[in-house]
PyMOL CGO cylinders between C-alpha atoms (Angstrom):
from pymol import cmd
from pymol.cgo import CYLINDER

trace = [
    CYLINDER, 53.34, 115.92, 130.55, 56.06, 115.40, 128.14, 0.3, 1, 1, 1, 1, 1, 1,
    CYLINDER, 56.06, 115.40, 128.14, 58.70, 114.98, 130.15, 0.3, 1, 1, 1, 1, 1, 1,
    CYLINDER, 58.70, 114.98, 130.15, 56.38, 112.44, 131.92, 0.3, 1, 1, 1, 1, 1, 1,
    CYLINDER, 56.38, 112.44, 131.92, 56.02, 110.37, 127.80, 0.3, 1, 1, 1, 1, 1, 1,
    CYLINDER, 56.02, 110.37, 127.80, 59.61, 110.85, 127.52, 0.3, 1, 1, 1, 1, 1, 1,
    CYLINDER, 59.61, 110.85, 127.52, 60.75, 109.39, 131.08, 0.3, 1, 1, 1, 1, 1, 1,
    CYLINDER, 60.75, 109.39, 131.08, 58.28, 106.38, 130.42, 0.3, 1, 1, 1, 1, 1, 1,
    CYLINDER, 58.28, 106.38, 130.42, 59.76, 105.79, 126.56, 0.3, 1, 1, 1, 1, 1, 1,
    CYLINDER, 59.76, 105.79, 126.56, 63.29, 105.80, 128.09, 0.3, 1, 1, 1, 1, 1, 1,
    CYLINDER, 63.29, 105.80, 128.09, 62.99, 103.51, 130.71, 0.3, 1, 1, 1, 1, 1, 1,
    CYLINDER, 62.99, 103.51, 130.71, 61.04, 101.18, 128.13, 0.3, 1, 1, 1, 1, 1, 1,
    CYLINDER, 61.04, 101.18, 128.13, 63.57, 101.29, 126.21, 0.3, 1, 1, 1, 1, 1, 1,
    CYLINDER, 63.57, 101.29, 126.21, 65.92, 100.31, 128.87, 0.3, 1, 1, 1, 1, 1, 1,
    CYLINDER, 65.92, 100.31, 128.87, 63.78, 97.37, 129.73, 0.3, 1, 1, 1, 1, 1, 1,
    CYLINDER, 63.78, 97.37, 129.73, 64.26, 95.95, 126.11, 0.3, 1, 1, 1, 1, 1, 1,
    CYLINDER, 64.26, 95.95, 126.11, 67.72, 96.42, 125.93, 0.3, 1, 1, 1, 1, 1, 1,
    CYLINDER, 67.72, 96.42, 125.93, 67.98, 94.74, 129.65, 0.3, 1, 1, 1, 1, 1, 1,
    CYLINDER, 67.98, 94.74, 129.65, 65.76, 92.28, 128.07, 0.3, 1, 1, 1, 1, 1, 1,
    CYLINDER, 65.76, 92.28, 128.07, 67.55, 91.54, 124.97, 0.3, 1, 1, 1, 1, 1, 1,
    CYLINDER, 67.55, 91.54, 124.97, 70.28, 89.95, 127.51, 0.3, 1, 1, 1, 1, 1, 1,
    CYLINDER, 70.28, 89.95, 127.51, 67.61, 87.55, 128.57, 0.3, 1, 1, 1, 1, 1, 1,
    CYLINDER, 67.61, 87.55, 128.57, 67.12, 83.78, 127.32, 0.3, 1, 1, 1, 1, 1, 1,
    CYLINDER, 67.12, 83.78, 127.32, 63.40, 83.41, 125.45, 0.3, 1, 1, 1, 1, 1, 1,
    CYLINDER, 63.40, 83.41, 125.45, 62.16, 81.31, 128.37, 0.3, 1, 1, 1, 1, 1, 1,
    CYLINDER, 62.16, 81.31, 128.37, 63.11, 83.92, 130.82, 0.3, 1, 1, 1, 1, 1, 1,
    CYLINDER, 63.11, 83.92, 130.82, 61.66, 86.12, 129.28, 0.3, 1, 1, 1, 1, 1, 1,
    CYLINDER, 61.66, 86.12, 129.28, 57.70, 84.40, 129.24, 0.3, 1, 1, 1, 1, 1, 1,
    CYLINDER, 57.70, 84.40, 129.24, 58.50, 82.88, 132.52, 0.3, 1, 1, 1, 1, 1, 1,
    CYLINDER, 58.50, 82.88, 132.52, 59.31, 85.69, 134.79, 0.3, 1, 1, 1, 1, 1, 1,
    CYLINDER, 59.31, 85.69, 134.79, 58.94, 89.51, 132.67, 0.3, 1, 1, 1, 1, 1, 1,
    CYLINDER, 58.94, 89.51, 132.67, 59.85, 91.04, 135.21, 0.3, 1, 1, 1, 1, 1, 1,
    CYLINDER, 59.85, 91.04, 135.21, 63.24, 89.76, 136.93, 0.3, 1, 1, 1, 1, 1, 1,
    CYLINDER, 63.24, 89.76, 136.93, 66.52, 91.07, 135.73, 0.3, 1, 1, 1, 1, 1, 1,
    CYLINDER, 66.52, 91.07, 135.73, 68.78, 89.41, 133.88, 0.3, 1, 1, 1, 1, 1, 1,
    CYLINDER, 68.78, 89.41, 133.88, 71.40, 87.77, 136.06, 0.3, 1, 1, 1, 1, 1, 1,
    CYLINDER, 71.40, 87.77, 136.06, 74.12, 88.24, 133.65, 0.3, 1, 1, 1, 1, 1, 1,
    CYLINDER, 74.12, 88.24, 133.65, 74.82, 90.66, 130.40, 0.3, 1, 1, 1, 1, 1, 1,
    CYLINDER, 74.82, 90.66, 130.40, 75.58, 87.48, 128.16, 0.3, 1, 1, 1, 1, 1, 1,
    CYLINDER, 75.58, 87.48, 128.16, 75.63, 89.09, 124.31, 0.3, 1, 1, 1, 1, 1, 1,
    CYLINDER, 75.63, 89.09, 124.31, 74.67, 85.03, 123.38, 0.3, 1, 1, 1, 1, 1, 1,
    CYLINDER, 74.67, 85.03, 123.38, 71.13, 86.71, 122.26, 0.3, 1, 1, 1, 1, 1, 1,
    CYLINDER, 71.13, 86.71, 122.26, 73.43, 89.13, 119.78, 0.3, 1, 1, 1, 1, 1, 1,
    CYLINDER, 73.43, 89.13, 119.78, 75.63, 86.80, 118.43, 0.3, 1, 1, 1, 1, 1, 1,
    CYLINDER, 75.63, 86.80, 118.43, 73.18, 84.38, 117.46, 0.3, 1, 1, 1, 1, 1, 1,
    CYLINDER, 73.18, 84.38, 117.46, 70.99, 86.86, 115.61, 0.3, 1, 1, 1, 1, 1, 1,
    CYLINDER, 70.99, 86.86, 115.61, 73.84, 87.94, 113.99, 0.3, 1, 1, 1, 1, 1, 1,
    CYLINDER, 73.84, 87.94, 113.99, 75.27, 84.73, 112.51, 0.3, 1, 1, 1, 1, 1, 1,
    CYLINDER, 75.27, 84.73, 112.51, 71.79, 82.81, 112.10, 0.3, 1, 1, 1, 1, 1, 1,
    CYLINDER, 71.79, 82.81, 112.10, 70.69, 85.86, 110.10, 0.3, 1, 1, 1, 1, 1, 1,
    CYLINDER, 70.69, 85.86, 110.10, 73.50, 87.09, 108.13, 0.3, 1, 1, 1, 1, 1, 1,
    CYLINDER, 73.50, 87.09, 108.13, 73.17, 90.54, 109.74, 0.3, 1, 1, 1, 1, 1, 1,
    CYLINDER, 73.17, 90.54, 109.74, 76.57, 91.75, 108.33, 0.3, 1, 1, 1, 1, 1, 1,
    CYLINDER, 76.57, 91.75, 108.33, 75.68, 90.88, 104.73, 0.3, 1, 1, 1, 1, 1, 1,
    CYLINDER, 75.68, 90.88, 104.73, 72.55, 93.04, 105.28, 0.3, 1, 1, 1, 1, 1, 1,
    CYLINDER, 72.55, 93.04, 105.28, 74.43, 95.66, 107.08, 0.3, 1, 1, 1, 1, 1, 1,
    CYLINDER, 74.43, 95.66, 107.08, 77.24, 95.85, 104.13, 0.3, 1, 1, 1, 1, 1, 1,
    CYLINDER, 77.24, 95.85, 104.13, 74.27, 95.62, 101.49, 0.3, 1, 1, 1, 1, 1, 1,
    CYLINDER, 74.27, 95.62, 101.49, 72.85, 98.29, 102.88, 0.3, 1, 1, 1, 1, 1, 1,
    CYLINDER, 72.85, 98.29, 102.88, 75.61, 100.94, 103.70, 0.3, 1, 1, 1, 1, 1, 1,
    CYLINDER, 75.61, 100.94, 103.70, 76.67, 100.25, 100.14, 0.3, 1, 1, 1, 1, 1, 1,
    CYLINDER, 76.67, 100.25, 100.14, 73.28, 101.06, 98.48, 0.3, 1, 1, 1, 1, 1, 1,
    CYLINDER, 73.28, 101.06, 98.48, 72.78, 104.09, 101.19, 0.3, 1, 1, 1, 1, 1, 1,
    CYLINDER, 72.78, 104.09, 101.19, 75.93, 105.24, 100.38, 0.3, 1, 1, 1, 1, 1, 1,
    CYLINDER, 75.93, 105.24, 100.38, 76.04, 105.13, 96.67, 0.3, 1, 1, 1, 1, 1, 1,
    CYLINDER, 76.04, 105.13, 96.67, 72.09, 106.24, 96.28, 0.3, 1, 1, 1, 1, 1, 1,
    CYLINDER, 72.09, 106.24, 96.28, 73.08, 109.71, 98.50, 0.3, 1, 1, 1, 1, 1, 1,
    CYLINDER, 73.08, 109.71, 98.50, 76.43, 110.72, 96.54, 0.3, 1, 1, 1, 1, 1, 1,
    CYLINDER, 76.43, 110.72, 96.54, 74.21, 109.97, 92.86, 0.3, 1, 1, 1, 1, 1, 1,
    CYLINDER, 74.21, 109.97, 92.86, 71.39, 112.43, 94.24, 0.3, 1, 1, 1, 1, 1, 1,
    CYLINDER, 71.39, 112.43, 94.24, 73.55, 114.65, 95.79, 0.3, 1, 1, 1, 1, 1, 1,
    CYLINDER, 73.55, 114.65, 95.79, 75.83, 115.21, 92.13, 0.3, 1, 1, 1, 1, 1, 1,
    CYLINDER, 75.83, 115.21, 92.13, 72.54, 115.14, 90.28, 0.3, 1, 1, 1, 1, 1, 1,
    CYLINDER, 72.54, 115.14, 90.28, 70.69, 117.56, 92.18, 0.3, 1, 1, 1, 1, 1, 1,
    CYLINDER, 70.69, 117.56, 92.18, 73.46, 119.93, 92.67, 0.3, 1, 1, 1, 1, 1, 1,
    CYLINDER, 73.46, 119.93, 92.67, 74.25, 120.15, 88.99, 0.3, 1, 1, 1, 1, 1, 1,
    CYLINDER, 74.25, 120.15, 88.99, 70.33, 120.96, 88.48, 0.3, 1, 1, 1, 1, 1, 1,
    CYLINDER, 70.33, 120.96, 88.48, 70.91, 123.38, 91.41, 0.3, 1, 1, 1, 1, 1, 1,
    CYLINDER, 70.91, 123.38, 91.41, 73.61, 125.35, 89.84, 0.3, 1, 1, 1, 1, 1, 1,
    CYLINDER, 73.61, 125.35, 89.84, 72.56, 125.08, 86.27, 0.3, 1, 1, 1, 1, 1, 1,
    CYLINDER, 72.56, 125.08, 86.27, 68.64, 126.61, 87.19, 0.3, 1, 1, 1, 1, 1, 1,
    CYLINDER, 68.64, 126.61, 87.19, 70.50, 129.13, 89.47, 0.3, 1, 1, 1, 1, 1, 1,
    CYLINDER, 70.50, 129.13, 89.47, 73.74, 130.42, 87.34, 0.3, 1, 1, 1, 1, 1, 1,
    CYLINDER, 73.74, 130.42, 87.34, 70.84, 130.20, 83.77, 0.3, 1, 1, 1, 1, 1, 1,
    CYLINDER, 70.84, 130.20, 83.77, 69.76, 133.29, 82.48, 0.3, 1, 1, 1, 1, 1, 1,
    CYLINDER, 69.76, 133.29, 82.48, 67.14, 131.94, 80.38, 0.3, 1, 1, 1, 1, 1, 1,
    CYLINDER, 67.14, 131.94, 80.38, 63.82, 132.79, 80.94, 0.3, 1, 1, 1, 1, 1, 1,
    CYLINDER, 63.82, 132.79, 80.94, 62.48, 128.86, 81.75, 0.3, 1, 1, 1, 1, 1, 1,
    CYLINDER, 62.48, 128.86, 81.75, 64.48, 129.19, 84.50, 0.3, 1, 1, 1, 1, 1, 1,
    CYLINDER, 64.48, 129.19, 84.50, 62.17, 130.86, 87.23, 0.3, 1, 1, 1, 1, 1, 1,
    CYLINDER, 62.17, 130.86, 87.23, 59.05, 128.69, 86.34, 0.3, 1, 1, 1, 1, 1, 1,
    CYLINDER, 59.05, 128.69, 86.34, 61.41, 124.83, 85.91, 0.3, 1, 1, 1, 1, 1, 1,
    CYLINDER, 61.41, 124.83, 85.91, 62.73, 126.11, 89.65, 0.3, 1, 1, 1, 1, 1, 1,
    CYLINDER, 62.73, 126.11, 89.65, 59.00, 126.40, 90.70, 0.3, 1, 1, 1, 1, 1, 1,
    CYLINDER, 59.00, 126.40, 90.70, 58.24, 123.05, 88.98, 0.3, 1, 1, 1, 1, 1, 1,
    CYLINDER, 58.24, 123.05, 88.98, 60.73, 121.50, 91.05, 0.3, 1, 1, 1, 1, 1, 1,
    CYLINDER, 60.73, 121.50, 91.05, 59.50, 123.15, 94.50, 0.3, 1, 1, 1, 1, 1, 1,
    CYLINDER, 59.50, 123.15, 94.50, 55.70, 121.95, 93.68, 0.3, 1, 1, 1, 1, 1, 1,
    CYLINDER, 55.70, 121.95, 93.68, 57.88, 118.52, 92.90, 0.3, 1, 1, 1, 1, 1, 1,
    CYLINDER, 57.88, 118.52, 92.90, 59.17, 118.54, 96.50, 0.3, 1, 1, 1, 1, 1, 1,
    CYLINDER, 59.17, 118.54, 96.50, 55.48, 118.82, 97.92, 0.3, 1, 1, 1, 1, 1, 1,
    CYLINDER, 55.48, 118.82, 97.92, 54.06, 115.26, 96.63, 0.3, 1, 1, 1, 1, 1, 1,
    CYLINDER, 54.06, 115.26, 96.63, 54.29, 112.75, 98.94, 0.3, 1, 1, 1, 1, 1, 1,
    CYLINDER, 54.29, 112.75, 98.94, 56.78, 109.69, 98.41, 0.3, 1, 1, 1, 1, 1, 1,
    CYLINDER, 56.78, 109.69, 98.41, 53.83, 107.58, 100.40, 0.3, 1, 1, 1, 1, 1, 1,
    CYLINDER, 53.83, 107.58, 100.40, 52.17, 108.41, 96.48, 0.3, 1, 1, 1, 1, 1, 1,
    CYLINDER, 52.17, 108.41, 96.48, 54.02, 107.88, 94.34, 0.3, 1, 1, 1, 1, 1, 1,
    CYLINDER, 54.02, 107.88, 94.34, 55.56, 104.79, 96.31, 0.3, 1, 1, 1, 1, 1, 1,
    CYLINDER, 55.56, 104.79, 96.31, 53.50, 101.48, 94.62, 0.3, 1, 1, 1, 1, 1, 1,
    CYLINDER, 53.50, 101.48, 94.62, 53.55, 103.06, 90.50, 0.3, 1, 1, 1, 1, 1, 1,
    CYLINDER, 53.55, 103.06, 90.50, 57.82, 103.50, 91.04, 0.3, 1, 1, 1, 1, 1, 1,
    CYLINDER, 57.82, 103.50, 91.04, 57.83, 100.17, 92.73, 0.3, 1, 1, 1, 1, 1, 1,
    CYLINDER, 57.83, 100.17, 92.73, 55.80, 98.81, 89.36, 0.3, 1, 1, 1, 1, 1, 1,
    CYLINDER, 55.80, 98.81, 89.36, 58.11, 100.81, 87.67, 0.3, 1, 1, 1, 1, 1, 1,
    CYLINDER, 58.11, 100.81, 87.67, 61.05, 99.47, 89.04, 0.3, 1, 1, 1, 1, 1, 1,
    CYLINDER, 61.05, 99.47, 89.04, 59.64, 96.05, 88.88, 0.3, 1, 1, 1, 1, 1, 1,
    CYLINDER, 59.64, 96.05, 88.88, 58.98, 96.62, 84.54, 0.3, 1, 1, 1, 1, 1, 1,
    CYLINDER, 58.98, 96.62, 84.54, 62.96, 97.89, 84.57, 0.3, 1, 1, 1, 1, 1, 1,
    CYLINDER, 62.96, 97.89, 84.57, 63.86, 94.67, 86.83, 0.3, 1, 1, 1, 1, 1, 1,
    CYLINDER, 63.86, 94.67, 86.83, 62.35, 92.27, 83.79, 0.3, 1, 1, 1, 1, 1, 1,
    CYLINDER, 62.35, 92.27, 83.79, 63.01, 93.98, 81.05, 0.3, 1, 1, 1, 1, 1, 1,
    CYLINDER, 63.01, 93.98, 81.05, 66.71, 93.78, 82.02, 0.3, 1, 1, 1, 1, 1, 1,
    CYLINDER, 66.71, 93.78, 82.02, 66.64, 90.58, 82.77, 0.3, 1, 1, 1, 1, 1, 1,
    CYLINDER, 66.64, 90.58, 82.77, 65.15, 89.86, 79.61, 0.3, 1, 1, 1, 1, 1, 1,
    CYLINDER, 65.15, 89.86, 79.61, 67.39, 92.26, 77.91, 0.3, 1, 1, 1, 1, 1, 1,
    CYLINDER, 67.39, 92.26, 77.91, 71.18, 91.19, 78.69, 0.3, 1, 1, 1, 1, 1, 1,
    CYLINDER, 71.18, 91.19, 78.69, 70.18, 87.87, 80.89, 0.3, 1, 1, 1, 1, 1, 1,
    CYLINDER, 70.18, 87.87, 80.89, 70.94, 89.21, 84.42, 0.3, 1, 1, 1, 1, 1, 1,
    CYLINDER, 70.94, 89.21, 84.42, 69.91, 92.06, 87.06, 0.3, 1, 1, 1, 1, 1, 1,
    CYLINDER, 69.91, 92.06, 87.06, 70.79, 93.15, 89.91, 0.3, 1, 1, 1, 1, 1, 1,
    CYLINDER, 70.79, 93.15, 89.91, 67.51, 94.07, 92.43, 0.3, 1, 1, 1, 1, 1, 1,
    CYLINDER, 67.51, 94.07, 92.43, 69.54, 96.12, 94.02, 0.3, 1, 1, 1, 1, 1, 1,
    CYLINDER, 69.54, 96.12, 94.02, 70.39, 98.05, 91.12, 0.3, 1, 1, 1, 1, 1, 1,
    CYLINDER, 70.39, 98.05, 91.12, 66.81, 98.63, 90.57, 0.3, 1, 1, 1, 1, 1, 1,
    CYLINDER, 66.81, 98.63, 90.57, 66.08, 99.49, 94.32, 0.3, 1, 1, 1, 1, 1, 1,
    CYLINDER, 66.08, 99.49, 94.32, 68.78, 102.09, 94.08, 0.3, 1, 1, 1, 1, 1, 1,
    CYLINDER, 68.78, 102.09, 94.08, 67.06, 103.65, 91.35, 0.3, 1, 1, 1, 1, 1, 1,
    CYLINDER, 67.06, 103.65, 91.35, 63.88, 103.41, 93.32, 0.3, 1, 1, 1, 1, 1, 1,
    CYLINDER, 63.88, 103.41, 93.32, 65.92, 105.41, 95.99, 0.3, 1, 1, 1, 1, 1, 1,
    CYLINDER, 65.92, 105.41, 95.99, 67.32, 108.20, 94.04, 0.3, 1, 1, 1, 1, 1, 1,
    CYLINDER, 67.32, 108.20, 94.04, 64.21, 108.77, 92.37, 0.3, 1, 1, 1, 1, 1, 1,
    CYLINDER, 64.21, 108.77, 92.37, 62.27, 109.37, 95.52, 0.3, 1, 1, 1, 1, 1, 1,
    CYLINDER, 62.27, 109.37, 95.52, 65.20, 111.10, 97.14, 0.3, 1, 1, 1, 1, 1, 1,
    CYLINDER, 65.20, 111.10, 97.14, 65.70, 113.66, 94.07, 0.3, 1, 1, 1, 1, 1, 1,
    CYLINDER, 65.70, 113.66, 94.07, 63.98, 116.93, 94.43, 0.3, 1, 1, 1, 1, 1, 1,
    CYLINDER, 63.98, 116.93, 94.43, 62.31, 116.51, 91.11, 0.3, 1, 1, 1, 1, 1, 1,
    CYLINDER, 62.31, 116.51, 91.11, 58.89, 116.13, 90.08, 0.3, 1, 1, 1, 1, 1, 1,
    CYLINDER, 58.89, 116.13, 90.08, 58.00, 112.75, 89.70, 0.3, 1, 1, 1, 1, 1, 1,
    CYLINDER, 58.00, 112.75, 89.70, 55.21, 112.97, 86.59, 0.3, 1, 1, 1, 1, 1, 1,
    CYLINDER, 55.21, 112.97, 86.59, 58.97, 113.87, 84.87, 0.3, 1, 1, 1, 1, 1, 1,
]
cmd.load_cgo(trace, "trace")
C-alpha cells in the first residue's frame, strides 16, 4: 500500500515538472498532452520577473549565518553545563531538555511580536533596521535548544 502512495506521488511529481515546461494555455487547454518541447522559457521568466536570485542569496545568507550563531552558542552552553562541576548543573541541563519539548508552532506569534517590538524600537533607536536582522534573531531563538520563558 505504500509503495502503491509512493509510485502515485512520484509520477505526480513527474507530471509537474513535465508540466512546468508547458505554456499556461497549454496547460488549461489540453492537461493532459505532453509538452512538445523542454523549453526552460517557464524558468527563466520566473526567475527574472521575480528576482528569484535576490531571494535565493537573501536567504542562504540568513540560513547560513542563523546555523553557525546557534551552533557556537549552543555548543559553548554544551560544554560549559557538561565540563561544570557545580551543583546547578544537572537541574539547568534538565531545564534545557524540558526547553527542547515546547513546540516552536507556540511560541511562534509572541517571538514574532517580539521581534516586531525589537524591529521599532531600533528603528526608533539609531534611525534604521534591518528586518532581516530581526528575522535572524527570530531564527536562532527558535533554533536554540533553550527554553524559551528564558
Amino acid at each position: 500500500m505504500i509503495a502503491l502512495w509512493c509510485l502515485f506521488n512520484i509520477v505526480l511529481f513527474g507530471w509537474v515538472i513535465l508540466n512546468s515546461f508547458r505554456g499556461g494555455s497549454a496547460i488549461f487547454s489540453r492537461p493532459l498532452e505532453l509538452p512538445k518541447t523542454l523549453s526552460p522559457t517557464n524558468y527563466v521568466s520566473a526567475w527574472t520577473a521575480s528576482s528569484l536570485g535576490r531571494g535565493l542569496f537573501n536567504t542562504l545568507t540568513i540560513v547560513v549565518t542563523c546555523t553557525i550563531i546557534t551552533v557556537v552558542l549552543a555548543s559553548m552552553a554544551a560544554y560549559v553545563l557538561a565540563r561544570t562541576n557545580v551543583p546547578t548543573a544537572g537541574p539547568i541541563t534538565s531545564f534545557f531538555a524540558i526547553g527542547l519539548g515546547i513546540p516552536v508552532q507556540v511560541v511562534m506569534i509572541p517571538l514574532w511580536v517580539a521581534m516586531n517590538a525589537v524591529s521599532g524600537f531600533m528603528w526608533d533607536t539609531i534611525g534604521w533596521w534591518d528586518e532581516r536582522i530581526s528575522l535572524g534573531m527570530l531564527y536562532v531563538a527558535t533554533s536554540l535548544p533553550l527554553p524559551y520563558s528564558c
